[in-house]
C-alpha positions in Angstrom: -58.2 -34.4 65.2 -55.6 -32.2 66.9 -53.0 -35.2 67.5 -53.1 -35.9 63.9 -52.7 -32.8 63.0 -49.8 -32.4 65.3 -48.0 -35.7 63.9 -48.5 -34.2 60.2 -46.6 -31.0 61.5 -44.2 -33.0 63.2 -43.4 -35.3 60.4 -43.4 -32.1 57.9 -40.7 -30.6 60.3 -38.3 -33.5 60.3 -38.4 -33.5 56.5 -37.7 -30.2 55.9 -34.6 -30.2 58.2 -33.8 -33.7 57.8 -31.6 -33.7 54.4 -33.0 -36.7 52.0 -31.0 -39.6 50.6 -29.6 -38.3 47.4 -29.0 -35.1 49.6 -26.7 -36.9 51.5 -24.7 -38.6 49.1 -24.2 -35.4 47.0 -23.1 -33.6 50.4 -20.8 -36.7 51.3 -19.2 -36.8 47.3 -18.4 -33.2 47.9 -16.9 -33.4 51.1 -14.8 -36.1 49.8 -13.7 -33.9 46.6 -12.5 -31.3 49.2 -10.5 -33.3 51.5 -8.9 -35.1 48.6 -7.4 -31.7 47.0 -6.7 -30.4 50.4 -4.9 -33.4 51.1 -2.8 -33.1 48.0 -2.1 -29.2 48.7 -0.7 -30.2 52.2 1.6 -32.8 50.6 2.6 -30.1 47.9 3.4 -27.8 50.9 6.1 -30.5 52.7 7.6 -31.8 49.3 8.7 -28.0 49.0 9.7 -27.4 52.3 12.1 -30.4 52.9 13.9 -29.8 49.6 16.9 -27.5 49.4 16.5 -23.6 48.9 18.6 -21.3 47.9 19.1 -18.2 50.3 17.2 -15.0 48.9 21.1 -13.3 48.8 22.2 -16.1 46.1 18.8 -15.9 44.3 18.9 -12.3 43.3 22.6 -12.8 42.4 22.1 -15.6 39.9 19.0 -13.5 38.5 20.9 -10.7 38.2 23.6 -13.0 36.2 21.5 -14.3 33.8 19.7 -11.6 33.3 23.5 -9.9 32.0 24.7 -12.6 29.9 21.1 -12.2 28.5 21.5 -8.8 27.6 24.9 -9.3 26.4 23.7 -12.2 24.2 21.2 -9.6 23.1 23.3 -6.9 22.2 25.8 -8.8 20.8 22.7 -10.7 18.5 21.8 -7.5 17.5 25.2 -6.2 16.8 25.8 -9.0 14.5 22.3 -8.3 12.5 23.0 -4.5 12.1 26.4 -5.4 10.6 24.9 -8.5 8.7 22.7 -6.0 7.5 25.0 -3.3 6.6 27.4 -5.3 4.7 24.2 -7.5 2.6 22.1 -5.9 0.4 18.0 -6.1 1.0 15.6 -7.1 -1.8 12.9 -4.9 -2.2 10.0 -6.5 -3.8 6.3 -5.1 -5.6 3.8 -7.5 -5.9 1.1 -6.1 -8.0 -2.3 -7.4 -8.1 -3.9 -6.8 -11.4 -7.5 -9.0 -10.9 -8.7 -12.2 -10.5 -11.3 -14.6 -12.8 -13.8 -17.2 -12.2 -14.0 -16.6 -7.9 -16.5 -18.9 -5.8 -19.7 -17.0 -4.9 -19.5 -16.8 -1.0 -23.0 -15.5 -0.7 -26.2 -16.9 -1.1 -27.0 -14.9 -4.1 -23.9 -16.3 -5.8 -21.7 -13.0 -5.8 -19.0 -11.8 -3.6 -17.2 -8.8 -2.4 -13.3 -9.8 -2.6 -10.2 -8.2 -0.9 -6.9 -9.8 -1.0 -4.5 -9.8 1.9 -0.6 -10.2 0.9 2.1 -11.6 3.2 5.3 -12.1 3.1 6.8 -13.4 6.9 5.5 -11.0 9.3 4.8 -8.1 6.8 1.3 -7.6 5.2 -0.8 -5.8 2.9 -4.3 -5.5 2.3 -6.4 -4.7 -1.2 -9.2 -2.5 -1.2 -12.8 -4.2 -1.7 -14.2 -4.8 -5.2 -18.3 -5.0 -3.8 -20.6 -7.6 -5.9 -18.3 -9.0 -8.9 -16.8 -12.5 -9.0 -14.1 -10.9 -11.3 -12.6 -8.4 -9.7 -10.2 -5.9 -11.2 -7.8 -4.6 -8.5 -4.4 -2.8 -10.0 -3.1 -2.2 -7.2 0.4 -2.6 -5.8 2.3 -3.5 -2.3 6.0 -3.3 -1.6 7.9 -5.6 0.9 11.2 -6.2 2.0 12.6 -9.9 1.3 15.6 -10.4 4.2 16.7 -13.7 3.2 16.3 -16.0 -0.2 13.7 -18.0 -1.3 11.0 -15.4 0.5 7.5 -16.9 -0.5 4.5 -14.8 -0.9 1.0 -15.5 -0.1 -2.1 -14.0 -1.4 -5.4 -14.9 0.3 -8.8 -14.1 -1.2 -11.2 -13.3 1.2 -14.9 -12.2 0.8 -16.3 -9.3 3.2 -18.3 -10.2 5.6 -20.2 -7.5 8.2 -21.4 -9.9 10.5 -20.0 -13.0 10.4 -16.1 -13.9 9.8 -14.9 -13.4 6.5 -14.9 -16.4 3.9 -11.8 -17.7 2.9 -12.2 -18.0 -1.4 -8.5 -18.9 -2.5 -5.4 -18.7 -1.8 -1.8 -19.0 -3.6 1.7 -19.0 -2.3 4.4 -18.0 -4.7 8.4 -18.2 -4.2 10.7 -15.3 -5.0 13.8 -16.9 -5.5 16.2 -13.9 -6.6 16.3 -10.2 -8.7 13.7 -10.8 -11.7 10.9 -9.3 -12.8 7.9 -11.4 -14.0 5.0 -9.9 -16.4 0.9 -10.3 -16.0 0.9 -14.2 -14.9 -2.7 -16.2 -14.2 -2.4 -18.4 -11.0 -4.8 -21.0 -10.0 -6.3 -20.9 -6.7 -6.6 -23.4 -4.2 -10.0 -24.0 -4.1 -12.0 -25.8 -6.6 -12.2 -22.2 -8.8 -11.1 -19.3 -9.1 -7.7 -17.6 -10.7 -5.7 -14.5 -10.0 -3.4 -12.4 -11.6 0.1 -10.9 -10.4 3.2 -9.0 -11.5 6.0 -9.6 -9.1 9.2 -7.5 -9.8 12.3 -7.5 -7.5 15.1 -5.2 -7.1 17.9 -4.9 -5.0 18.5 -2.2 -2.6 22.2 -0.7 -0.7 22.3 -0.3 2.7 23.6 3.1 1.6 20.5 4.0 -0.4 18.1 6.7 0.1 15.3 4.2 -0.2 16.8 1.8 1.5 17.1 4.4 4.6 13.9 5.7 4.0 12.1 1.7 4.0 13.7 0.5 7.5 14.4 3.8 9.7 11.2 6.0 8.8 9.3 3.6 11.4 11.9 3.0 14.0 14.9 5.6 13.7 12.6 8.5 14.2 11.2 6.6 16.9 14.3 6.4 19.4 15.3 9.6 18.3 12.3 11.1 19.3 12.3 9.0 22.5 16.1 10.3 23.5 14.8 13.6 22.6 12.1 13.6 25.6 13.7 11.3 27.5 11.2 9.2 29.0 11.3 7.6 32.1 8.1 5.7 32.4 5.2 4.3 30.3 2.2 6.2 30.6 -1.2 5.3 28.5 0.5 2.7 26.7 -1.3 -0.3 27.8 -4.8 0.8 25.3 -2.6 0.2 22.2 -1.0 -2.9 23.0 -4.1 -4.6 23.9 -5.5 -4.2 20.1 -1.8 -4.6 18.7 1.2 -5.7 18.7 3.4 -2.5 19.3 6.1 -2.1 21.6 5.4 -0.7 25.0 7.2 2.7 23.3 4.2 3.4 21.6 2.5 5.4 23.5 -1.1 6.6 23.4 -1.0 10.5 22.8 -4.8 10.6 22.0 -7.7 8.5 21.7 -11.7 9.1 20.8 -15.1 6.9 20.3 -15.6 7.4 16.8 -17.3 4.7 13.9 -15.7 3.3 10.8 -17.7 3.6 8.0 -18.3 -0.1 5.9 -22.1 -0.9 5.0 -22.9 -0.3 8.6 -21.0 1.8 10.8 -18.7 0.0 13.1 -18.7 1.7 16.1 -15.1 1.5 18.4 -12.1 3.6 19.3 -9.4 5.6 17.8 -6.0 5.8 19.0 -3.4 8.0 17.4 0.5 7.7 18.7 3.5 9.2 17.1 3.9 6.8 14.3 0.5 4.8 14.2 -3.3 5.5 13.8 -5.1 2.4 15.3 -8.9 1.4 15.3 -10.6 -1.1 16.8 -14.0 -2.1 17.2 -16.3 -4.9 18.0 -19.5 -5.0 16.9 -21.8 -8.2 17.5 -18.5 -10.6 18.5 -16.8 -9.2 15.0 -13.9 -7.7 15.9 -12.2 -5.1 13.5 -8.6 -3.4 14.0 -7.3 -0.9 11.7 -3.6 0.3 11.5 -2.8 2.9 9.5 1.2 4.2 9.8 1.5 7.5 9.7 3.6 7.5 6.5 1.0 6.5 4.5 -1.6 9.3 5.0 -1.7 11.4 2.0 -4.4 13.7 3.5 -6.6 14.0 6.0 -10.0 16.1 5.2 -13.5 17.1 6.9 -16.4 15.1 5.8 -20.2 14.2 6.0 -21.5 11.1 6.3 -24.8 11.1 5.2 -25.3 14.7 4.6 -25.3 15.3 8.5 -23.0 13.5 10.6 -19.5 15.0 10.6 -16.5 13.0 9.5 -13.0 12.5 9.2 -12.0 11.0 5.3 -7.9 10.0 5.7 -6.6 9.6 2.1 -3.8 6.9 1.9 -0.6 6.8 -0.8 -1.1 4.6 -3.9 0.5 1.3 -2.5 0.1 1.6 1.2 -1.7 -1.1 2.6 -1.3 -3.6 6.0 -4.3 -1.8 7.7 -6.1 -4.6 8.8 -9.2 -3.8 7.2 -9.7 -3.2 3.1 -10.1 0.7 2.2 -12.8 2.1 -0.1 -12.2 3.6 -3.1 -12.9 7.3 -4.4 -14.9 8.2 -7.2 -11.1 9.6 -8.4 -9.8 5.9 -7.8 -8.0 7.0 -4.9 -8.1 4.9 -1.4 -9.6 6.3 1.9 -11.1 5.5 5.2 -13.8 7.3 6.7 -14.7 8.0 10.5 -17.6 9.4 12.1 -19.8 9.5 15.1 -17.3 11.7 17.3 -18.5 13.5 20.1 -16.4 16.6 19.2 -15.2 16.2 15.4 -13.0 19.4 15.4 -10.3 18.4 18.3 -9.8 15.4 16.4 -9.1 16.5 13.4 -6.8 18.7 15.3 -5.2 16.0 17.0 -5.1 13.7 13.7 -2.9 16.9 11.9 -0.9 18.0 14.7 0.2 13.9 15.0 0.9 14.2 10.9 3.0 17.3 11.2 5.0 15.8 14.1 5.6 13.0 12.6 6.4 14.8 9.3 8.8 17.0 10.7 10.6 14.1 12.8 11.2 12.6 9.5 13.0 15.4 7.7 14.8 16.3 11.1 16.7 12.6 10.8 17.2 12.9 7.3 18.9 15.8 7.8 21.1 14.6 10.7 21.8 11.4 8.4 22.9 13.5 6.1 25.3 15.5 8.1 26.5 12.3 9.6 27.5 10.2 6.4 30.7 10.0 5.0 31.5 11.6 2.0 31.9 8.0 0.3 28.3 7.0 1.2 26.7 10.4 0.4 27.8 9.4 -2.6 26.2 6.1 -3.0 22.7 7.5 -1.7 22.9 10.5 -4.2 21.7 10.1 -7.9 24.7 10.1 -10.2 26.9 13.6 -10.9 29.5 14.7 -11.6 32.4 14.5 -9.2 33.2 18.7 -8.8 29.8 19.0 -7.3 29.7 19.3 -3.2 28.3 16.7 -1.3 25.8 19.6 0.4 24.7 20.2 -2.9 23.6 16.9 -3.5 22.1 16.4 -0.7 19.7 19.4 -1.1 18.6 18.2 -4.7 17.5 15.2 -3.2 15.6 16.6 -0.7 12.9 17.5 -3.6 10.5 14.9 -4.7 7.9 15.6 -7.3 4.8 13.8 -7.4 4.3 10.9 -10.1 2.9 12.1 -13.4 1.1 8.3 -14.3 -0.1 5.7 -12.4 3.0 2.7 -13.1 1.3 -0.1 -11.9 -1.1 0.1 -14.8 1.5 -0.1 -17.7 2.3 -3.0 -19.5 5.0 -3.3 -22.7 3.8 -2.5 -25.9 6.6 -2.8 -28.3 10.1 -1.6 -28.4 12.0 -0.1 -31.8 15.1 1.9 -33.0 14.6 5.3 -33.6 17.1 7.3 -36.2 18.1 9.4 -33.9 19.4 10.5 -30.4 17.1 11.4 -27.4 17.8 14.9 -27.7 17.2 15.2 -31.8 13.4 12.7 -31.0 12.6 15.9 -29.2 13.6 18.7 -31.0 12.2 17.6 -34.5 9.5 15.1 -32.6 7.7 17.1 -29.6 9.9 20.9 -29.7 7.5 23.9 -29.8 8.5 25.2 -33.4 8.3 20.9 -34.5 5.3 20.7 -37.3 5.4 16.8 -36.9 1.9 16.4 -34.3 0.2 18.9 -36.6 0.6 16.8 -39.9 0.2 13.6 -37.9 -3.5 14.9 -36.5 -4.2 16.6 -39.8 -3.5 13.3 -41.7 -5.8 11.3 -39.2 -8.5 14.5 -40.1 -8.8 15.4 -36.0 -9.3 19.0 -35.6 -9.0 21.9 -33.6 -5.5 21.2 -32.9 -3.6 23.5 -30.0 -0.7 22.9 -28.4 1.1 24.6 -25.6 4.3 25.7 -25.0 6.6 23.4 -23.3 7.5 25.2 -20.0 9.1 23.4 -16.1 6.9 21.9 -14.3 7.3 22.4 -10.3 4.7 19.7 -9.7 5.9 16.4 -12.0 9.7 17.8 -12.9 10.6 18.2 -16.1 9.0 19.6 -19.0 5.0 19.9 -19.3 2.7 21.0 -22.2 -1.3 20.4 -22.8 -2.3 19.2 -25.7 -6.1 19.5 -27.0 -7.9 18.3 -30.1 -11.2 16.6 -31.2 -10.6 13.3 -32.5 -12.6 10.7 -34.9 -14.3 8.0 -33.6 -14.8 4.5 -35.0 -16.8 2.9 -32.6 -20.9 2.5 -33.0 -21.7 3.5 -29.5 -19.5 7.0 -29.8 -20.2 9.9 -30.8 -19.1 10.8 -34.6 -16.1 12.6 -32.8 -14.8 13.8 -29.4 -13.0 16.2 -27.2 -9.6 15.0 -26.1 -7.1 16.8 -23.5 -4.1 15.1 -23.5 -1.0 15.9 -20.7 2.7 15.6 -21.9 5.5 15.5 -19.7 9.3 15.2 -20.9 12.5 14.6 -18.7 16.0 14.4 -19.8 19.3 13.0 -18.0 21.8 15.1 -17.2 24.0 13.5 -20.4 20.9 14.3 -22.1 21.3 10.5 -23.3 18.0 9.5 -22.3 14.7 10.7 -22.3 11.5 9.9 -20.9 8.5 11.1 -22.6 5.3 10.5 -20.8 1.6 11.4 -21.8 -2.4 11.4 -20.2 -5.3 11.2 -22.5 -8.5 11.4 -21.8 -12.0 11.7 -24.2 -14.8 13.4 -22.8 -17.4 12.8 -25.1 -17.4 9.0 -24.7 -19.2 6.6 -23.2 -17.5 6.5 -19.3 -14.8 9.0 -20.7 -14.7 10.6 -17.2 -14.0 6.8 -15.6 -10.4 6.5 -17.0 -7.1 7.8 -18.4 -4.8 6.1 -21.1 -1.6 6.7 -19.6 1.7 6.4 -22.0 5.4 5.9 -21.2 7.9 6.2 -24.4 11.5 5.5 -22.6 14.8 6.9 -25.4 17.8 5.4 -24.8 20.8 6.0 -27.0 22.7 3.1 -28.4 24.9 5.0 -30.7 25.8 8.4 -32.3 22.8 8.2 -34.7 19.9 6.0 -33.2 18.7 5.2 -29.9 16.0 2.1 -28.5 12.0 3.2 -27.8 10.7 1.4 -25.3 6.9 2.0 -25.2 4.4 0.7 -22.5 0.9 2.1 -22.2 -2.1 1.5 -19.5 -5.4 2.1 -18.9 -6.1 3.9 -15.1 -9.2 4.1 -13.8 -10.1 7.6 -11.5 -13.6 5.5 -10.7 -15.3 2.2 -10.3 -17.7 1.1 -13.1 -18.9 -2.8 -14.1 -17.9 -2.5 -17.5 -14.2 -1.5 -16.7 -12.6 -4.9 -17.6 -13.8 -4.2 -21.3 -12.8 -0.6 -21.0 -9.4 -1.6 -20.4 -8.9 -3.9 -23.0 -10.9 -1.7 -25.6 -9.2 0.6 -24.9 -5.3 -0.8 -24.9 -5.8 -2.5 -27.8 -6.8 0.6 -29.8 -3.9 2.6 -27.9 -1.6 0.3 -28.8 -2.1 0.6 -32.7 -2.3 4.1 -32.1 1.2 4.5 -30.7 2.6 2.2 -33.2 1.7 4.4 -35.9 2.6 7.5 -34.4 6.6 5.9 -33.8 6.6 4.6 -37.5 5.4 8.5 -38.6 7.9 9.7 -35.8 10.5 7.5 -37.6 9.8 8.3 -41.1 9.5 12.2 -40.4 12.9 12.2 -39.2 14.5 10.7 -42.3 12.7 12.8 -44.2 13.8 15.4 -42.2 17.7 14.8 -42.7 16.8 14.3 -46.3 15.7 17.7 -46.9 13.0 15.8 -48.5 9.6 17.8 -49.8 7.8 15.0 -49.1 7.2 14.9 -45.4 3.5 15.5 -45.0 3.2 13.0 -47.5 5.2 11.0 -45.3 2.8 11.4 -42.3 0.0 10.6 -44.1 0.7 7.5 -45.2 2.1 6.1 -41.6 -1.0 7.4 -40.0 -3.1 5.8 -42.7 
């Protein structure tokens, strides 16, 4: 019993230190493996020792060589662009996206939420995001800057995704062959449906122009200058931005907090500010999310809540801006904004966020004012606006320092119709729109609105020019209105200095209406004089919308349509008024009456 119990031991010993067959072989195959690439590495090793090497003396002096003539090629490269550039004009170009029709319903329930992204080479723009509709309404507007002719110009529907990647829906490239202007056009999508609307204008820009200045230095002149100003020796803290962007190693990291970005989750990351860039990034279940925001096209930055108790941080963009990597949401006031949240200490940040602003701000108007010093008195004439030749340069350059704010939303104007007037700019006004002028009185009285009061024209510091309120109750024709309503209506006029043309520009708004708080009717009459006795109207007229509402495509065309007959009556009572009114005629307010009719 023992001796067998020995054996079964023994034999239990050898196979546990005896290795089995297939064991074996696997140790064998690897041992081959390992003397094969060891063999190769020691043949590697003699091929580059036997063949010729150059002394470490010779080495650094060819390196240093090339590395010369590659600077020299450099700086001789970009000597040759910045006078290329100098002596060529630049195209600056607005794509505006108006809306789309007929999109493929990337989600299950058949709707989408849509953004666009525009590109044109290396330069793009992103649309805010339209949530549920397949026929969104954007009427919005990007500018680019087209080096070199044809330029093409893509536009890339894609539906927003919080998870996964974002659907691809359409996409259409366009070519912009030269200085044209092209109105509302439908394009068809690649994919199997879906259309999309665009206005594309061109124009071309000087070298010597204040916005040509303003479009390529405000993001890199500022930059070296500030640079040479603190003299910077090293890179410090610059390597957190360049891993989420492409930036230069210049840019340098001044600040940077975990915060969240607010989308239909919050996406929680990190924020970077530099001198010229605000940067997110964030990646949240294998979706990553960067957002670039240049400091030139924050409007405003504010304190916020999100969800009554988490402090924020809302950063209000410029009409226009986009290329942020993300699409913005809109305001209630149809105004575009992204919101962060979740910071450990909201306060410093905000701090941080306005002292970077003011900086930046103040860097700006520092170079413009050096530029301004620095150009010759031939090209501070180019960049000025037109006047007369006694005035001093200085002078000039001071009035263009102030910029008033925009009194209408231009993207959303489209070309009504376009008549002679009989009369100049000057006389439209006086006998027209002048305080003592009896023509809007007779015209509302005729129509039987009421309650009728008009301001006094007086300068506006805010919009330039001239501004008045207007305010009246007006009749309404449509079944789901009341049987009349409150209207407020904002009028601005601006005259050249030759007082030869006028721009006359106006902001309604009814308050009784169905969605009367949603949108404005915004009006642009343009008076140019042809001759000693008449001049051309050119009248275009839009529908903007301060806030987001499903029925807004109707809105808009309800309400253009009756806008448009409405504005065409008032310049055929404008017309016939003033030819009454060099008549002497008695008949004027039965002149009125009948062209409002």
């Amino acid at each position: 019993m023992v001796a067998t119990m020995g054996a079964q031991y023994c034999s239990w010993l050898l196979r546990f230190l005896l290795p089995s067959l297939w064991e074996a072989e696997v140790a064998i195959s690897a041992a081959a493996l390992l003397a094969t690439v060891a063999l190769l590495l020691v043949l590697d090793q003699t091929a580059s020792s036997t063949s010729p090497t150059a002394s470490p003396l010779s080495s650094a002096a060819e390196a240093c060589g090339r590395d010369s003539r590659c600077r020299r090629q450099r700086r001789s490269g970009r000597a040759k662009r910045s006078n290329k550039a100098a002596a060529e004009p630049g195209l600056a170009s607005e794509v505006e996206l108006v809306s789309a029709k007929y999109l493929i319903g990337a989600n299950l329930n058949g709707t989408s939420e849509p953004y666009a992204v525009i590109s044109l080479g290396d330069q793009k723009r992103f649309s805010s995001m339209v949530p549920t509709p397949r026929n969104p309404v954007w009427g919005e507007g990007f500018n680019f800057l087209a080096g070199e002719l044809p330029a093409e110009v893509t536009i890339t529907i894609y539906d927003w995704d919080n998870v996964c990647k974002c659907k691809v829906i359409g996409s259409v490239t366009l070519a912009i062959l030269g200085k044209d202007e092209t109105g509302a056009t439908w394009y068809d999508l690649d994919s199997r449906s879906g259309q999309i609307c665009l206005r594309i204008s061109s124009v071309e820009v000087l070298p010597t122009s204040d916005s040509f200045f303003k479009q390529y230095t405000e993001t890199n002149s500022q930059r070296k200058m500030l640079l040479n100003k603190q003299r910077l020796a090293r890179i410090e803290d610059s390597g957190l931005l360049q891993a989420i962007t492409e930036f230069p190693h210049n840019e340098i990291v001044h600040h940077s907090y975990s915060c969240a970005l607010e989308r239909s989750f919050l996406h929680c990351g990190r924020m970077c500010i530099s001198s010229w860039h605000l940067c997110f990034h964030s990646n949240v279940f294998s979706k990553q999310l960067n957002v670039i925001i240049p400091l030139q096209d924050i409007y405003e930055i504010r304190r916020s809540q999100h969800s009554l108790i988490n402090p924020a941080i809302t950063i209000f963009l410029h009409t226009g801006a986009g290329g942020h990597g993300a699409p913005t949401l809109c305001c209630q006031n149809g105004s575009i904004r992204y919101k962060f949240t979740s910071f450990w200490n909201r306060n410093r940040t905000f701090r941080a966020l306005e002292a970077a602003l003011q900086s930046y701000r103040a860097t700006l108007d520092a170079e413009k004012q050096v530029r301004s010093h620095l150009l010759p008195k031939g090209e501070s004439m180019n960049v000025i606006s037109s006047r007369t030749d006694n005035i001093k340069t200085e002078d000039r350059s001071i009035e263009l320092a102030i910029t008033y704010q925009p009194f209408i939303n231009e993207h959303v104007l489209v070309d009504v119709t376009s008549d002679t007037f009989p009369g100049t700019p000057e006389k439209f006004f006086t006998v027209i729109l002048g305080d003592n002028a009896m023509f809007f009185q007779q015209y509302r009285d005729a129509r039987k609105d009421t309650d009728l009061k008009l301001s006094k024209w007086h300068v506006s510091d805010v919009y330039g020019g001239n501004f008045r309120e207007v305010t009246f109750r007006s009749l309404c024709n449509s079944p789901l209105c009341p049987p009349d309503t409150a209207v407020t209506e904002l009028q601005r006029a601006s005259f050249s200095k030759d007082k030869r043309n006028l721009i006359y520009e106006t902001k309604q708004q009814a308050h009784d209406v169905p969605f009367g708080s949603y949108f404005e009717i915004h009006c642009r009459w343009s008076l140019r004089t042809t001759s000693s006795s008449t001049c051309q109207v050119d009248i275009k007229i839009g529908v903007n919308m301060k806030k987001w509402c499903i029925l807004q495509s109707k809105i808009k065309s309800g309400a253009t349509d009756e806008y448009r007959r409405e504005v065409c009556k008032i310049l055929e009572a404008a017309s016939d008024y003033t030819l009454r009114a060099e008549s002497n005629g008695p008949a004027s307010d039965d002149t009125v009456a009948t062209s409002s009719a």
